[in-house]
Residue, then its C-alpha position, 0 to 999 in steps of 0.5 A: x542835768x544833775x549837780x549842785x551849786x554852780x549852774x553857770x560852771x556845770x553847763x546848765x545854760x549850755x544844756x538849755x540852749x542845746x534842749x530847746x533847739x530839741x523839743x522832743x528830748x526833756x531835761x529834768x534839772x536836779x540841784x541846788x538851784x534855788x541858791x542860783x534863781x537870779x542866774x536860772x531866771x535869766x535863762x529864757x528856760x523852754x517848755x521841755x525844761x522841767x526844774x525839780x530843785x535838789x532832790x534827796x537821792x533816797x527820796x521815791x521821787x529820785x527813784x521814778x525820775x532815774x527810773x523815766x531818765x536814761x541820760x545824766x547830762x553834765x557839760x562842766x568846765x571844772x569838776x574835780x570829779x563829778x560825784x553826782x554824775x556817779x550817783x545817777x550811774x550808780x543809783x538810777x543806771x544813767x548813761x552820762x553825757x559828760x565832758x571830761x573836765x567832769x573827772x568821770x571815767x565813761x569807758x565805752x559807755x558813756x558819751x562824750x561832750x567834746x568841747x563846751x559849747x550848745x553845738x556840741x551837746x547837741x552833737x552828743x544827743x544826736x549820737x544819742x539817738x542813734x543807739x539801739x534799744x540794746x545798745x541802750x541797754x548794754x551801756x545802761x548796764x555797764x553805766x552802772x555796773x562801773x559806778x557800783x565797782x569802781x566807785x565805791x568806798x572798797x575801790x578807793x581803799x584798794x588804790x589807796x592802799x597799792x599807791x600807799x605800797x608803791x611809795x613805802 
């Protein structure tokens, strides 16, 4: 789980409850949650929850932890688009577990959270365990191929400058 403020409207307690009913799966929870510790302590946060606080994305630590992670797990209500989720594509090769109010494009990659609730978070860990090492792989891959491409300061120029073209 990757974000910032707002543990309750980005899905922490959600991702929790669907964890400790999957004690082999470990959620490492990455944000600003010192900020939030009334709402975190009230969580009841089981064993395979582990709480790092905010993280520098340049720091060695962001790096091993991307390097142990495969999933970036954001069950958000409301997003405009969610820039961490893009930077754990990007910059540690995640594939994201999202819902779509998060504002993230997941192309073939990604999976989907259908509604925002524990049941259906666990329905997308389970689809996670279905995949094969070089399905892994693969959406690894594209995860963040797709981040670097198409999120990127050059991409934006690019749709910024056709859309400013198509009204002049």
């Amino acid at each position: 789980w990757f974000g910032s403020y707002g543990l309750l409207h980005k899905g922490l307690d959600i991702a929790i409850e669907a964890f400790r009913c999957r004690p082999e799966w470990t959620l490492h929870v990455c944000g600003y949650t010192n900020a939030e510790q009334d709402f975190l302590d009230s969580l009841d946060v089981p064993g395979n929850v582990v709480i790092h606080g905010f993280l520098n994305v340049d720091s060695d630590f962001f790096s091993e932890l991307a390097a142990r992670c495969l999933y970036v797990i954001l069950p958000s209500c409301s997003e405009g688009i969610a820039t961490s989720v893009i930077t754990a594509m990007g910059r540690g090769a995640m594939i994201p577990i999202v819902t779509k109010e998060c504002g993230v494009d997941i192309d073939d990659f990604g999976v989907n959270i259908n509604e925002l609730n524990s049941d259906s978070v666990r329905a997308s860990l389970n689809l996670c365990d279905s995949f094969s090492d070089s399905e892994l792989l693969a959406r690894s891959i594209s995860s963040y191929n797709f981040a670097n491409t198409m999120y990127t300061f050059d991409a934006y120029k690019k749709d910024m400058m056709s859309i400013l073209t198509k009204l002049i």
